[in-house]
LOFI-942412 format. One record per residue (C-alpha): residue number from 0; x, y, z. Coordinates in steps of 0.5 Angstrom, whole numbers, plus 500, padded with zeros to 3 digits. Example, Ala and Ser with C-alpha at 12.3 -4.5 7.8 and 13.67 -1.06 7.14 Angstrom:
2
+------+-----+-----+-----+
| sefi |   X |   Y |   Z |
+------+-----+-----+-----+
|    0 | 525 | 491 | 516 |
|    1 | 527 | 498 | 514 |
+------+-----+-----+-----+
# end
This chain:
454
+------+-----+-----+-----+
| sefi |   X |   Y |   Z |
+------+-----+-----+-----+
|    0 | 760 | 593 | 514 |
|    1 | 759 | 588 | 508 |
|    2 | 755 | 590 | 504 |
|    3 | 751 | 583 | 505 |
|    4 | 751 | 584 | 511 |
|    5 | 744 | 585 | 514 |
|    6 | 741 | 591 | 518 |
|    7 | 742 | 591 | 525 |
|    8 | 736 | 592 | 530 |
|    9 | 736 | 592 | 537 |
|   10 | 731 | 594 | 542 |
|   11 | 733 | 600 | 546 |
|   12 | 730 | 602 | 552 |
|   13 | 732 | 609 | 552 |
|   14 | 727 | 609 | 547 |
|   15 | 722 | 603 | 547 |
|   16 | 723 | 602 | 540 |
|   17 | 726 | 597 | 536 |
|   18 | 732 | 601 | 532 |
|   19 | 737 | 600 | 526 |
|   20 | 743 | 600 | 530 |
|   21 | 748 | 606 | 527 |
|   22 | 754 | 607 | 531 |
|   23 | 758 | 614 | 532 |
|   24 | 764 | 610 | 528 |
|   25 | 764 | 603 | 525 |
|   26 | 771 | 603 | 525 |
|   27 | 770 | 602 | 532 |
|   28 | 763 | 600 | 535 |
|   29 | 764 | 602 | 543 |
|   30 | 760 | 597 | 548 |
|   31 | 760 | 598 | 556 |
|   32 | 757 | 591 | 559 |
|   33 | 756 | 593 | 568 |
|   34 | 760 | 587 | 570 |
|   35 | 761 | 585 | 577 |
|   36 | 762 | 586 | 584 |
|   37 | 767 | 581 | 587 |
|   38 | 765 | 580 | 594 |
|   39 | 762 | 573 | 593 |
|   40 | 761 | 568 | 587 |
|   41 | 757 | 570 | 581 |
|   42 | 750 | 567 | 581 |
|   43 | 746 | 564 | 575 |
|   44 | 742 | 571 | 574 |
|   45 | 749 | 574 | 573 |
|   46 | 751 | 569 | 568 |
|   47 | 745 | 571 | 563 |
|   48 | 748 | 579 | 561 |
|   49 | 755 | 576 | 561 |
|   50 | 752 | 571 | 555 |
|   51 | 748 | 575 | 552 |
|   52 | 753 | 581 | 552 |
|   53 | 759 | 576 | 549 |
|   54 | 754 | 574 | 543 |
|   55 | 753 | 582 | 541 |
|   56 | 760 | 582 | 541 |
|   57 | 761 | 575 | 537 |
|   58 | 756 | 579 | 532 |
|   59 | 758 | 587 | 532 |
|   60 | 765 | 583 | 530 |
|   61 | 762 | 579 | 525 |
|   62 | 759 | 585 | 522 |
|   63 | 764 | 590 | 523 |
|   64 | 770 | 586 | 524 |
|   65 | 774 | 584 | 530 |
|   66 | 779 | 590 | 529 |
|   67 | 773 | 595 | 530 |
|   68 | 769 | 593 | 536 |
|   69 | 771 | 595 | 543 |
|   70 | 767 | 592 | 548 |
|   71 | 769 | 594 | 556 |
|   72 | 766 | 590 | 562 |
|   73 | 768 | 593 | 568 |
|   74 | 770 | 590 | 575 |
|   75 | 766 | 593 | 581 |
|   76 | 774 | 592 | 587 |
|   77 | 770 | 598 | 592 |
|   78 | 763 | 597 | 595 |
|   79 | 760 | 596 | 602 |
|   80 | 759 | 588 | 600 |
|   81 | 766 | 588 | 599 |
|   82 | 768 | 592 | 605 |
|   83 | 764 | 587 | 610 |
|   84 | 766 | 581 | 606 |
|   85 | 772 | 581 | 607 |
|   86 | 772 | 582 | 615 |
|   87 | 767 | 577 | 616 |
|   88 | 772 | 572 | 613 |
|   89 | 778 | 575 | 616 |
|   90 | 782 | 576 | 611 |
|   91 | 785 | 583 | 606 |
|   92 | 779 | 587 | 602 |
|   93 | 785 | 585 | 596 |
|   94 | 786 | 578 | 597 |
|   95 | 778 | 577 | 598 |
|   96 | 777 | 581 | 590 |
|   97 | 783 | 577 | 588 |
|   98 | 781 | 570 | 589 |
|   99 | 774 | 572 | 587 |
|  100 | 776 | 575 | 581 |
|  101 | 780 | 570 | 579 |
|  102 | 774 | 565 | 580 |
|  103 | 769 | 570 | 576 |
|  104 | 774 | 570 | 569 |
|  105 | 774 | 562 | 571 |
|  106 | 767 | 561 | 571 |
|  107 | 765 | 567 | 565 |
|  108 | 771 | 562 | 560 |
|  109 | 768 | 555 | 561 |
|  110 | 761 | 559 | 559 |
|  111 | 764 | 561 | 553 |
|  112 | 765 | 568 | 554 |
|  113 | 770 | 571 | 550 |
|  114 | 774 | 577 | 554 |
|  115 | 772 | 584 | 553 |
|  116 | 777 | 589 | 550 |
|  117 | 778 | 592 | 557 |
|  118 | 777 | 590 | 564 |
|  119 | 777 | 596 | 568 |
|  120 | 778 | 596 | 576 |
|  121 | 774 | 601 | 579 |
|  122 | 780 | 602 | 584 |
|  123 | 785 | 604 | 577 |
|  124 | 780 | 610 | 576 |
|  125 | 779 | 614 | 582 |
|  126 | 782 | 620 | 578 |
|  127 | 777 | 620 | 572 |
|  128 | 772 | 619 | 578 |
|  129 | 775 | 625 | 582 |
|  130 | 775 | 630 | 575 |
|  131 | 767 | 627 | 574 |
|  132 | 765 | 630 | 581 |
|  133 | 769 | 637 | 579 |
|  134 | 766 | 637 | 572 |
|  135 | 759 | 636 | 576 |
|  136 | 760 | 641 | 581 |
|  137 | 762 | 646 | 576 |
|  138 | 757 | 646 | 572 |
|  139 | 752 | 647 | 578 |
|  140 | 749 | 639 | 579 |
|  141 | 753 | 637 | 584 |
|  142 | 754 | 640 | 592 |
|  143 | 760 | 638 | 598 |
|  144 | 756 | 637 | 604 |
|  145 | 759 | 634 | 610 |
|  146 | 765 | 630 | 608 |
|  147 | 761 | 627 | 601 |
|  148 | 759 | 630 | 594 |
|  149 | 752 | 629 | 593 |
|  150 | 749 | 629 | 585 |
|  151 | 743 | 635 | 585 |
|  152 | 738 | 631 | 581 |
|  153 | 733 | 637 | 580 |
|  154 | 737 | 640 | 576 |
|  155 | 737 | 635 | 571 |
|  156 | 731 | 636 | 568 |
|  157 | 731 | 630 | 564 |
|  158 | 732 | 625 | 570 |
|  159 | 728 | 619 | 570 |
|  160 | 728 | 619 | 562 |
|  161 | 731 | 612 | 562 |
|  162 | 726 | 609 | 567 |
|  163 | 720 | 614 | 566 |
|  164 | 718 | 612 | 573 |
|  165 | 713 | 616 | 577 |
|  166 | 717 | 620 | 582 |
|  167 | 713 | 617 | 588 |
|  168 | 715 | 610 | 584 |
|  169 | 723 | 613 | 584 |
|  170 | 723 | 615 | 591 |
|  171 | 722 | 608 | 593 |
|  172 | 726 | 604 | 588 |
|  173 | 733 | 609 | 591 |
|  174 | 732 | 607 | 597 |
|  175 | 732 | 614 | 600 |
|  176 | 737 | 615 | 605 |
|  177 | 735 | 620 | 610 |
|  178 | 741 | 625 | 611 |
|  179 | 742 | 633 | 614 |
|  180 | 746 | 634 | 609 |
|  181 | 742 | 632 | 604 |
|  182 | 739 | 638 | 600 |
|  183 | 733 | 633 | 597 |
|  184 | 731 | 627 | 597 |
|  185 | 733 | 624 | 591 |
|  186 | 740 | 626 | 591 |
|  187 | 745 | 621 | 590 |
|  188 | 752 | 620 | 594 |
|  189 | 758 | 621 | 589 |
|  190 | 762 | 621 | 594 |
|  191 | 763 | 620 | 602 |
|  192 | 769 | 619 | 608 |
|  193 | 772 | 612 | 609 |
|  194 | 774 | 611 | 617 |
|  195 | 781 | 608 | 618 |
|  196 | 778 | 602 | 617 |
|  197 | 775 | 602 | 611 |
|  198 | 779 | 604 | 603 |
|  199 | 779 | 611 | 601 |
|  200 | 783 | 616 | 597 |
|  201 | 785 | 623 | 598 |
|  202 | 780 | 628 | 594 |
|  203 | 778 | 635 | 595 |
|  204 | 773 | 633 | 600 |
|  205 | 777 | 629 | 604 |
|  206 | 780 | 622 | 604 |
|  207 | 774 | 618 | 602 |
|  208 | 771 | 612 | 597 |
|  209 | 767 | 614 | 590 |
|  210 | 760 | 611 | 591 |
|  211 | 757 | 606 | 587 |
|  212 | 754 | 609 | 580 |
|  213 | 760 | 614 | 579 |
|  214 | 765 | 608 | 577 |
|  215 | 762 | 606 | 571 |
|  216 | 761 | 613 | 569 |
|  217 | 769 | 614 | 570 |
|  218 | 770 | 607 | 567 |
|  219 | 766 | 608 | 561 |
|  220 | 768 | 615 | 560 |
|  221 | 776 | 612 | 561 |
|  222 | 775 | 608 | 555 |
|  223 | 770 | 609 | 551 |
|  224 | 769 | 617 | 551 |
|  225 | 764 | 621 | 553 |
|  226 | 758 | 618 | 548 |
|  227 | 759 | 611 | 547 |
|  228 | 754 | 606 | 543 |
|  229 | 752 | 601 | 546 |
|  230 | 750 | 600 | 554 |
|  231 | 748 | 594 | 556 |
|  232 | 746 | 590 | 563 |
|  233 | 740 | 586 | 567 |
|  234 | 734 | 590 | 567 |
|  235 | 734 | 591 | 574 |
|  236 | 740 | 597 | 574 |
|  237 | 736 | 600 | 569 |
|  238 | 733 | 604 | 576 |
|  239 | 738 | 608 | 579 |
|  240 | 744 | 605 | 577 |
|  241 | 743 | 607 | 569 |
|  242 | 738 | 613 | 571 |
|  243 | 744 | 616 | 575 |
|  244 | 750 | 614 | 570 |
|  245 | 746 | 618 | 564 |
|  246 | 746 | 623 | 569 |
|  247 | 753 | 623 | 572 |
|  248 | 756 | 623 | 566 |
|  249 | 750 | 628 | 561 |
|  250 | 751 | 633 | 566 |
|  251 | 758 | 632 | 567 |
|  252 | 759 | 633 | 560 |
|  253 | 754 | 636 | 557 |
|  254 | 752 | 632 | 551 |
|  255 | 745 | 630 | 550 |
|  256 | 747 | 622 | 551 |
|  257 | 752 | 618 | 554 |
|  258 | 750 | 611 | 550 |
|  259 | 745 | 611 | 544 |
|  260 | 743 | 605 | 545 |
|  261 | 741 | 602 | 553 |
|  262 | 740 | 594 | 552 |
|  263 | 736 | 590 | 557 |
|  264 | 736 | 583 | 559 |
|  265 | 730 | 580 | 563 |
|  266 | 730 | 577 | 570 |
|  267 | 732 | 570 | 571 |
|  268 | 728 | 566 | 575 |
|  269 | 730 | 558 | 577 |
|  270 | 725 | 552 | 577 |
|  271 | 719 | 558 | 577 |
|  272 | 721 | 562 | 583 |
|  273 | 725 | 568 | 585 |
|  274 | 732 | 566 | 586 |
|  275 | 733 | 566 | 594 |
|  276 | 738 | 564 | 599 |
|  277 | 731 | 564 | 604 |
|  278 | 728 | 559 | 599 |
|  279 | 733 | 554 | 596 |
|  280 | 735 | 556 | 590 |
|  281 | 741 | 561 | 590 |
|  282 | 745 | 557 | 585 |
|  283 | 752 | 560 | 582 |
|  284 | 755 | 558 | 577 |
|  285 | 761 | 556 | 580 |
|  286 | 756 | 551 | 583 |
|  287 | 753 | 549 | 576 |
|  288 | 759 | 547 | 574 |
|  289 | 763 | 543 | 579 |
|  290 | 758 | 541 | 584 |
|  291 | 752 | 536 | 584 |
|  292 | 748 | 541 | 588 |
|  293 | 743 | 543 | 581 |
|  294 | 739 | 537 | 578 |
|  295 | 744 | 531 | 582 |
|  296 | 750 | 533 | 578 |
|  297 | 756 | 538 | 574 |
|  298 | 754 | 542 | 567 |
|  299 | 758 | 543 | 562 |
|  300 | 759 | 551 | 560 |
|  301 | 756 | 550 | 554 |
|  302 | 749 | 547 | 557 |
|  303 | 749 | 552 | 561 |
|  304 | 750 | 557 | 555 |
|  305 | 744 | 554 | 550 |
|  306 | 739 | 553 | 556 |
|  307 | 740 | 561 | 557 |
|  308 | 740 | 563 | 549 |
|  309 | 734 | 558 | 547 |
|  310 | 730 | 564 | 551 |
|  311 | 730 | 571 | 547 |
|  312 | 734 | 576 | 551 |
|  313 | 729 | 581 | 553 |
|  314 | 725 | 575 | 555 |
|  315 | 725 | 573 | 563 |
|  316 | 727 | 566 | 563 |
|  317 | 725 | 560 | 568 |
|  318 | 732 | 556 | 570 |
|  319 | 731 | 549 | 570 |
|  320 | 733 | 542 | 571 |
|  321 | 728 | 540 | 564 |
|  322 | 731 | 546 | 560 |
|  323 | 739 | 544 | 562 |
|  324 | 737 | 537 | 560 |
|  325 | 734 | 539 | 553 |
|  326 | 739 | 544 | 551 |
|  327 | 744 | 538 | 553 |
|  328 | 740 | 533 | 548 |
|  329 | 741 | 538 | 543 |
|  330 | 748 | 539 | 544 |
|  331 | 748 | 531 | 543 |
|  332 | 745 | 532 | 538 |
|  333 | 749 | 536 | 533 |
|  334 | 756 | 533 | 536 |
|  335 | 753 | 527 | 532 |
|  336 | 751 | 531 | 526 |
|  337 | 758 | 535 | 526 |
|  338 | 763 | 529 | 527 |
|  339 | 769 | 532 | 525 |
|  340 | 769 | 538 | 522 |
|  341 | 770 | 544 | 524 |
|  342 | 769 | 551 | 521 |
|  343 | 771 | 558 | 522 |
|  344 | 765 | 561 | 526 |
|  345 | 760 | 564 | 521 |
|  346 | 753 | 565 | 520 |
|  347 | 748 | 566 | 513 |
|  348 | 742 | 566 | 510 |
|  349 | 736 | 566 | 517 |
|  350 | 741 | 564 | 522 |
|  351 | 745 | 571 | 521 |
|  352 | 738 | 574 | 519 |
|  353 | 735 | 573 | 525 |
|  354 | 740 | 575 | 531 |
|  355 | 741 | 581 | 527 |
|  356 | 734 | 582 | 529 |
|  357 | 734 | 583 | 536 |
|  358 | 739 | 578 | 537 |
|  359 | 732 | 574 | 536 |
|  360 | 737 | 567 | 539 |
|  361 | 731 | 562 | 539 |
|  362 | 729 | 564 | 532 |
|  363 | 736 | 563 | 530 |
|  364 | 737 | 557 | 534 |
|  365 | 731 | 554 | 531 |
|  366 | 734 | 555 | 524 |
|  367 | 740 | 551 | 525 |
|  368 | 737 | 544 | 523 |
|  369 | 737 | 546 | 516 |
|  370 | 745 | 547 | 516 |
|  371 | 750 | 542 | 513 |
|  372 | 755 | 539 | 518 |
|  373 | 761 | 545 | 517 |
|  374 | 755 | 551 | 517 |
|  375 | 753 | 548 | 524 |
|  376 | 759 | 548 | 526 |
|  377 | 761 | 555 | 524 |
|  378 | 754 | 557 | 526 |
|  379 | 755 | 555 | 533 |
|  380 | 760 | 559 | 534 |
|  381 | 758 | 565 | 532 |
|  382 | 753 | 563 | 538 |
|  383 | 761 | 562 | 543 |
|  384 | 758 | 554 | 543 |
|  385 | 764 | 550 | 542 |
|  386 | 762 | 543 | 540 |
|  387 | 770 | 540 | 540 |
|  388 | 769 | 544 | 548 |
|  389 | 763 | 541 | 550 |
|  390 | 766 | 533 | 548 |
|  391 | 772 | 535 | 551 |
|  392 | 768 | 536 | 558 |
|  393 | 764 | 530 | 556 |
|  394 | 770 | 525 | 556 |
|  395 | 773 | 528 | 562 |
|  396 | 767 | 527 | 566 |
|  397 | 766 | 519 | 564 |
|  398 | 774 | 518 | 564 |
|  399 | 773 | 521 | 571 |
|  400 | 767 | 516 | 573 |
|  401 | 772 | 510 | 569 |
|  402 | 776 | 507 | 575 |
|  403 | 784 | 507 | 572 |
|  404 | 787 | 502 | 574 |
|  405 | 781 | 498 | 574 |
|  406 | 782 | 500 | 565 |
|  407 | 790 | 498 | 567 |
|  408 | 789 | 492 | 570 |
|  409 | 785 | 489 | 565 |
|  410 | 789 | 491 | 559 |
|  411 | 795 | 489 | 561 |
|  412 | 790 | 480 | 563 |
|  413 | 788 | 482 | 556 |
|  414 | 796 | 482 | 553 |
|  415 | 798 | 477 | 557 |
|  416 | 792 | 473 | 553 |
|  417 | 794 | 476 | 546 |
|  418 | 801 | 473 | 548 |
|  419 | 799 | 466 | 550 |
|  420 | 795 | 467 | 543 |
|  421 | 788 | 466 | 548 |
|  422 | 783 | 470 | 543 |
|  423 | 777 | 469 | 547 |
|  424 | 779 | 471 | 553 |
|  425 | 782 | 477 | 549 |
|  426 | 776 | 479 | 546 |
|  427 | 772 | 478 | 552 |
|  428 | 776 | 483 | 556 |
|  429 | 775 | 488 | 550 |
|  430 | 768 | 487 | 550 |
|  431 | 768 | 488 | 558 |
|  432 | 771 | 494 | 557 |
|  433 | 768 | 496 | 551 |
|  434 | 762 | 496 | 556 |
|  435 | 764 | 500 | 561 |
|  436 | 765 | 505 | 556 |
|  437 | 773 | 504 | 554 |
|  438 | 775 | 504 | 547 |
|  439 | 782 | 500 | 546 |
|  440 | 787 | 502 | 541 |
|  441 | 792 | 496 | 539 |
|  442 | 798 | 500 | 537 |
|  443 | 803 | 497 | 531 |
|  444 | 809 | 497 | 537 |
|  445 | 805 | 492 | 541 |
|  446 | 802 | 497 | 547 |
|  447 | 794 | 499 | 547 |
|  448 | 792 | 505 | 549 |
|  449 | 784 | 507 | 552 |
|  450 | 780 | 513 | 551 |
|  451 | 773 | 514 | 554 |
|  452 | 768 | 513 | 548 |
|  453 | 764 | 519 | 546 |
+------+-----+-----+-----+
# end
């Protein structure tokens, strides 16, 4: 880190403090994001971890350098969801978390996201997850039972630490299944049998799929070692998703960590209500993107983008069509100042300052107005906003609404006029055109060529 440098603090939920970042290792800082389930399109509350995550991975490299960051986002490939999705449809568990996979990483790059140094597929790590449940069985915190491998949560002492939640409360929030097998109510699946029907892979327990919780534990493990230094996700994985990750993997190891930091982004709520299919207001991203279904029209990524970072991440955020429309005239706003230019991404003076501090986004962002065109530039990148991105979105949708031939036909009345020397009626088609947003270029070899006007 640059002696210049200023001094990252991040928030952490393992202790409730805000802490002065230090990583095991700066010549490389280890980040585990949990990423998807690809059994259907993610939603717009999926997309605020994806962002917020990408913008820490954007500073620690700015601050570190690109070459010391690994930042691991996994794939979530076997679960339930997908096993009962993809037989509603008809088609392969492998075809449905292809295609929707494929449709993630599209979504997630036209939001601005860079990609994460590893992408791990929960299916490439049963291994890692069979040798996890060994380690845990031999040192007395796990116990086979009736075909599945059950987490013994009594004899972690310090479960609960992350959440800090009563047990009545913990009880509750697991959604305890009730199980003759089962030595307490709180034990958690590490492992249970798959019917023919169903994905599963030999294991000393017999053919059978990991449950939920065990994969991130084996993946982070995989690729980022047994103690890592930062774990990030939506506030509702804290209970039990992390609690159990922390248990899986203290205990499997021993150490008195799995990550030192746990990161938190708020709940996300769209035009002031729960999101939920029930009420209206289920939307993805795909569907912000390439559909008029949210505000009566498409969004670019970069909207989207600002509209979530104008919101600090721990904050909760109320998803609107006003706050899309408001990020939208700031992004037009400085497509203007910026002309242009272009710089490498960059931050200084308060801009840097306050996303070291927390990643305090708002403040950052309200600092922007004092920057010069370049340092604008550069800034907004720091962010993952491309202004060049954003005006190529706006003139592909305005040429899209542009009727093409209508453009040709014109053009070509208009050199026939400038042939016959009729400048009039050459200048009344330019104008014509130039209201319907088209502007010409008259070329040295006697062609004019169109392009949609920003």
């Amino acid at each position: 880190m640059s002696s210049e440098a200023p001094v990252l603090k991040l928030y952490n939920t393992l202790s409730r403090a805000k802490e002065e970042f230090r990583p095991l290792d700066p010549a490389n800082v280890r980040m585990y994001v949990c990423g998807p389930t690809v059994y259907d399109y993610a939603h717009i509350g999926n997309a605020r971890p994806i962002i917020v995550f990408d913008v820490l991975f954007r500073l620690l490299r700015h601050l570190y350098g690109a070459d010391h960051v690994t930042y691991v986002r996994n794939i979530t490939d076997v679960d339930d969801k997908i096993n009962a999705r993809a037989a509603e449809r008809g088609i392969t568990i492998r075809e449905l978390t292809e295609g929707t996979n494929k449709i993630f990483q599209d979504d997630v790059k036209a939001l601005g996201c860079l990609e994460p140094s590893v992408q791990p597929r929960a299916t490439e790590h049963i291994a890692e997850m069979i040798a996890l449940i060994e380690k845990m069985i031999a040192a007395g915190h796990a116990y086979a039972a009736d075909g599945h491998v059950l987490f013994d949560v009594p004899s972690m002492a310090e479960y609960g630490r992350l959440s800090r939640r009563p047990l009545d409360e913990m009880i509750a929030g697991a959604r305890v299944d009730v199980a003759p097998y089962k030595r307490g109510d709180m034990d958690f699946v590490l492992w249970k049998p798959s019917k023919e029907s169903e994905p599963g892979w030999e294991s000393p327990w017999g053919r059978g799929r990991p449950g939920w919780h065990l994969e991130c534990s084996a993946m982070s493990w995989k690729h980022l070692g047994e103690v890592f230094d930062i774990h990030g996700g939506g506030i509702d994985l804290v209970f039990p998703h992390h609690e159990n990750e922390i248990a899986q993997t203290r205990c499997a190891f021993g150490h008195e960590a799995m990550a030192n930091y746990w990161m938190h982004n708020g709940f996300l709520q769209v035009e002031g209500e729960k999101m939920s299919k029930s009420l209206g207001n289920f939307v993805t991203i795909n569907e912000l993107l390439h559909t008029e279904n949210f505000g009566g029209r498409k969004w670019p990524g970069e909207v989207l983008r600002l509209a979530m970072l104008r919101t600090h991440y721990r904050q909760p955020i109320d998803f609107t069509v006003k706050a899309l429309e408001e990020a939208e005239a700031s992004l037009r706003k400085w497509s203007a100042q910026i002309g242009e230019v272009s710089a490498a991404p960059a931050a200084a003076g308060e801009v840097l300052n306050a996303l070291a501090d927390d990643l305090n986004t708002p403040l950052a962002l309200a600092s922007l107005h004092e920057l010069d065109a370049a340092a604008l530039d550069g800034a907004l990148k720091l962010f993952g906003i491309d202004i060049c991105a954003y005006r190529q979105w706006v003139e592909g949708e305005t040429k899209q609404a542009v009727d093409a031939e209508q453009v040709s036909s014109l053009i070509s009345t208009r050199l026939a006029a400038r042939t016959a020397k009729n400048w009039a009626e050459s200048d009344r088609i330019r104008d014509e055109l130039a209201a319907m947003g088209v502007a010409l270029k008259d070329n040295k070899d006697g062609t004019t060529t169109w392009e949609v006007k920003r």
